[in-house]
N, C-alpha and C positions, 0 to 999 in steps of 0.2 A: 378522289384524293383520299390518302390515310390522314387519319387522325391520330391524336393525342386522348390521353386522359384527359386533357383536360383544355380540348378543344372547344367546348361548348362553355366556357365559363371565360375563354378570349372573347366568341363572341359575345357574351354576353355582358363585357366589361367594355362594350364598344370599342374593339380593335382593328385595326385595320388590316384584312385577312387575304392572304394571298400564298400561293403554289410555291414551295419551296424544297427539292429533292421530292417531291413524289405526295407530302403532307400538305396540311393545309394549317397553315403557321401563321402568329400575328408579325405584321412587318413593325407596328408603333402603335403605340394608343394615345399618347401624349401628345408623340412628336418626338422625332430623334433627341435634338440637342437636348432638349427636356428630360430625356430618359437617358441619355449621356451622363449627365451632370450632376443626374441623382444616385447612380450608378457610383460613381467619383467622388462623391461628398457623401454619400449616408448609405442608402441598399436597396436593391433590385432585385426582383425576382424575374429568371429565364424559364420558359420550358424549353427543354431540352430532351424532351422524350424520345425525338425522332433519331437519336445518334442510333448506332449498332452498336452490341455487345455481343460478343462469341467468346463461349469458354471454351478454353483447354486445359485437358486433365488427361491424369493416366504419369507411368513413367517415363513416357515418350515425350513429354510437355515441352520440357525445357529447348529439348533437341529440335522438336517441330518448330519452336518460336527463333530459334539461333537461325535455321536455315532460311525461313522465310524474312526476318525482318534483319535490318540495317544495323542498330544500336546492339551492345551486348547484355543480354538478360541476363546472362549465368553471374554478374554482380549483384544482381538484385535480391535483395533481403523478404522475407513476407512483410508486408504492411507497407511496400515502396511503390510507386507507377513511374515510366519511364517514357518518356516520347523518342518515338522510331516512326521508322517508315517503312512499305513491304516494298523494295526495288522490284521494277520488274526485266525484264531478260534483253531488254532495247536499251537499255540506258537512264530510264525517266522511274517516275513512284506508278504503285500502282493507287497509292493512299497514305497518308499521312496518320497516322495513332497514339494511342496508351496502352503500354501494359500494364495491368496492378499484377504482383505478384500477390495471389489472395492467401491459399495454405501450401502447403509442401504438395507438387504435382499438381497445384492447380491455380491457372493463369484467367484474368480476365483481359479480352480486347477490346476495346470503346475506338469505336470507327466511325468514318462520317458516313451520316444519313444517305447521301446520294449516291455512296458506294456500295452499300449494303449486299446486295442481289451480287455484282460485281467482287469485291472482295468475299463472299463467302465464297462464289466459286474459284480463286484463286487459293485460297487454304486447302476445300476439298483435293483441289487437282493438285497442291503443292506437299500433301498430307503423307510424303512417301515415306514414314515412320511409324506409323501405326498410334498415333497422337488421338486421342478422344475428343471430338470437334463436338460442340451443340450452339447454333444458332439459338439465342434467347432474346435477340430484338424486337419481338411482338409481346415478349413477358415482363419487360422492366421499364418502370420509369425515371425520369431523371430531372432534378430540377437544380438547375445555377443559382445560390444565391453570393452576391456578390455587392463589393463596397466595402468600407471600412467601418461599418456599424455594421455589418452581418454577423462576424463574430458573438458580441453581444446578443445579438436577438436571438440566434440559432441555441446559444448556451441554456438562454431560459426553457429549451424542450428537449433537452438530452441529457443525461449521468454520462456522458462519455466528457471527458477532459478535453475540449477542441485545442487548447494552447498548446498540448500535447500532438498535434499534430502538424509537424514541419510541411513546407512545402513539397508538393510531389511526395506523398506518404498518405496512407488510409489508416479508417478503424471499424468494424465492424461492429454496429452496439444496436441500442435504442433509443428512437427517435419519434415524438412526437407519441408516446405508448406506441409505436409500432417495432416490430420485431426484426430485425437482421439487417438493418439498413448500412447502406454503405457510406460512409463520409469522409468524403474525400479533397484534399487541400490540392487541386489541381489547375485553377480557375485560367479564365481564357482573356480576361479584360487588364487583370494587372491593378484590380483594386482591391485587391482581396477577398476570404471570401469562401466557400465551400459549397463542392458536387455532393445531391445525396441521388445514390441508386436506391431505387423501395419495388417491391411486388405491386401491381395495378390496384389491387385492392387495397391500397393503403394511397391510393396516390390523392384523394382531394381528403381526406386526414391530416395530412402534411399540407396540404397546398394551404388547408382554411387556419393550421396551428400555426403556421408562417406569419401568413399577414394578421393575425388575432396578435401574434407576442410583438411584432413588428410594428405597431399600429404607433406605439411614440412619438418611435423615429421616422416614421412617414416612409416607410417602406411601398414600393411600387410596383406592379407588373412592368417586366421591358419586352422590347419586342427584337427581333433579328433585326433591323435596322442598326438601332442602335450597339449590338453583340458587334458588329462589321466597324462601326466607328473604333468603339473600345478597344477592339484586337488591333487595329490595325494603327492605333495610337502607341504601339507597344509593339509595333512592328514584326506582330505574330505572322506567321504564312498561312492563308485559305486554301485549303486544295479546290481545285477549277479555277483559281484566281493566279494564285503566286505558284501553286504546285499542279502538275500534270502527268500525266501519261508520257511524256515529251522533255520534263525538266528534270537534269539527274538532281539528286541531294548535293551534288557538290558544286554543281549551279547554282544553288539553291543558299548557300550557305549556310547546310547541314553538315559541314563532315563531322562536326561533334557528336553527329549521334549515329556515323558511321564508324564503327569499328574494326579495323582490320585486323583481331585480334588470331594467335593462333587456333588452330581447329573450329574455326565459325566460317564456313565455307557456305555463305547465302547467298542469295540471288544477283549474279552478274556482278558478283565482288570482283572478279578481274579487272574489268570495264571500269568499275570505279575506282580504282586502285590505279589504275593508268591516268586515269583523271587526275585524280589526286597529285599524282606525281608530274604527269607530263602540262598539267594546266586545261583550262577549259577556255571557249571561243566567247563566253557571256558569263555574266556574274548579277544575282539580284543586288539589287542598290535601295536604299531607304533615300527619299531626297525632301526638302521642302520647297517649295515656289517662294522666290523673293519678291515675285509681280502676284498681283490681285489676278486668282483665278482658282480655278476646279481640274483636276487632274484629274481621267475617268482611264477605267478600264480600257486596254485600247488604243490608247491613245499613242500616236510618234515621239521618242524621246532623239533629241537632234542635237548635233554641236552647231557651235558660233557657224560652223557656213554652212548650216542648214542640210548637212547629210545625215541621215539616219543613222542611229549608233544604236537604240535598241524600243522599246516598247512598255508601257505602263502595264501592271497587270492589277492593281488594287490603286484607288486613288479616290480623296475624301476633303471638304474642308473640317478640319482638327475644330471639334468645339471647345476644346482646352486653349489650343494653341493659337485658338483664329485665324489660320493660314492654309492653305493648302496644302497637302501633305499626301505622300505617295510612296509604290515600291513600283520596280519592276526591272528587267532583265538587260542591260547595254554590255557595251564591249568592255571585259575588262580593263583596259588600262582608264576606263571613265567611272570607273566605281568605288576610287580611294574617297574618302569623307575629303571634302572642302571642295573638290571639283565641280565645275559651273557645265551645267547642260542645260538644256531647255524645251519645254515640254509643247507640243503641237496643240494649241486649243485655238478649234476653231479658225483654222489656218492661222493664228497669228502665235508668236513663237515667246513662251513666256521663260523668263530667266529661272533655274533652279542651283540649289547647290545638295549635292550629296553629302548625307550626314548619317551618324551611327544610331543605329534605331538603340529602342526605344524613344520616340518622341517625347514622349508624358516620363518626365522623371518623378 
């Protein structure tokens, strides 16, 4: 398995370590709800070293980024990140992203872990522009801190203004006396909160000035367990989970970050565009369980006479909410908010109603 920088300091803060995209990542050290909640109320700390990062650069940037991905770049200012997706040529994503627009002709992409290998050869072979590609996912690290005491803690090891930086918007400065770090307001849990990208060499620098200024407010390691509660409380999408090879964006309910704008001619925009307009055969749905129970990956989503209308793709009991709480794909005319469906646990058939995500207001 690959590591992290700062793989050997999970285990050694006794976490519970397990195979996750290819790395070998703490799933909790605490315990989920436990690191939910501190996440929620005060601040956490993620590794998140194992995402991908691919630059693009050159004068060919913008145009390579328009045809491959979904959303439109050419609004984006320096100092913005944008979430899109790379469609691929079947109808479904090939991955789910961010772009920072970093300086004039030069873009960064922050991809998922498990797609790495995968998505770069999708750019190489989609690179029919002469765009400057360089994989740097073995060069950077990345660390989530998140909550609503992050702000504060992070302030005490930086000259950079964090209040100055809106959501989905960076700053390039100094961090922790390290040099060119990225800090970035893009967070994935919905409690606030900042990404910083740093060189390997600076990575347990940051990791130890973290928890040194964080130590008041009882700042914590979290693990991906809990990352999956928090996103999915805020009714973010996981690719392998809610997104696929198989699920367009407009299934998805992404066309917001589909733009059919003129001259952005990218991947299987036809196909989506007929979607768009002619309608789709399934739609994701946010829902809650009004019955005691767990809704799991998987699982049958059924009406009142027990026919099949669609399938669970992410599903959690909510430690905020104490309920069971879930997403995943039914038949459109079952995916308006207040509609009653019912989710297959364990052969017995538990009452749900669909509702507008975000759960966690």
């Amino acid at each position: 398995m690959k590591t992290t920088p700062f793989t050997d300091v999970h285990i050694a803060l006794g976490a519970k370590m397990h195979e996750f995209a290819g790395y070998n990542m703490p799933i909790e050290y605490t315990g989920i709800i436990d690191e939910h909640m501190t996440v929620v109320e005060g601040a956490g700390v993620f590794d998140v070293s194992h995402m991908g990062e691919f630059w693009v650069k050159g004068p060919n940037a913008l145009a390579f980024i328009q045809g491959i991905t979904s959303n439109d770049a050419s609004v984006l200012p320096i100092g913005k990140a944008q979430y899109t997706c790379f469609p691929n040529d079947k109808g479904g994503i090939v991955d789910d992203l961010l772009v920072y627009h970093y300086e004039p002709e030069k873009y960064l992409l922050v991809v998922n872990a498990g797609n790495i290998a995968k998505d770069w050869d999708w750019c190489v072979s989609h690179n029919t522009v002469g765009a400057e590609l360089e994989n740097s996912s073995d060069r950077i690290g990345q660390l989530a801190i998140q909550g609503p005491k992050a702000t504060e803690i992070l302030q005490r090891l930086t000259p950079v203004d964090l209040s100055s930086i809106p959501y989905y918007s960076f700053l390039v400065g100094e961090f922790a006396g390290c040099k060119n770090v990225i800090i970035s307001n893009t967070g994935y849990t919905g409690a606030g909160g900042f990404e910083l990208y740093f060189y390997l060499d600076d990575a347990m620098t940051i990791w130890n000035a973290i928890f040194e200024a964080g130590k008041p407010e009882g700042i914590k390691p979290i693990g991906l367990g809990a990352r999956d509660t928090l996103r999915l409380e805020m009714g973010f999408c996981l690719y392998g989970n809610d997104l696929d090879d198989t699920t367009s964006p407009i299934e998805a309910g992404l066309g917001w970050i589909t733009k059919f704008v003129d001259g952005k001619n990218f991947t299987n925009r036809t196909e989506l565009e007929r979607q768009k307009k002619e309608g789709v055969t399934r739609k994701l749905c946010a829902f809650e369980l009004v019955e005691k129970g767990i809704p799991r990956h998987g699982y049958e989503i059924v009406d009142g006479n027990d026919s099949v209308i669609g399938v669970v793709t992410s599903g959690t009991m909510s430690p905020v909410l104490k309920k069971g709480i879930g997403m995943g794909y039914v038949k459109p005319e079952f995916a308006k908010a207040g509609t009653e469906i019912f989710i297959k646990v364990r052969n017995k058939n538990l009452k749900a109603q669909v509702v507008k995500a975000p759960f966690r207001k």
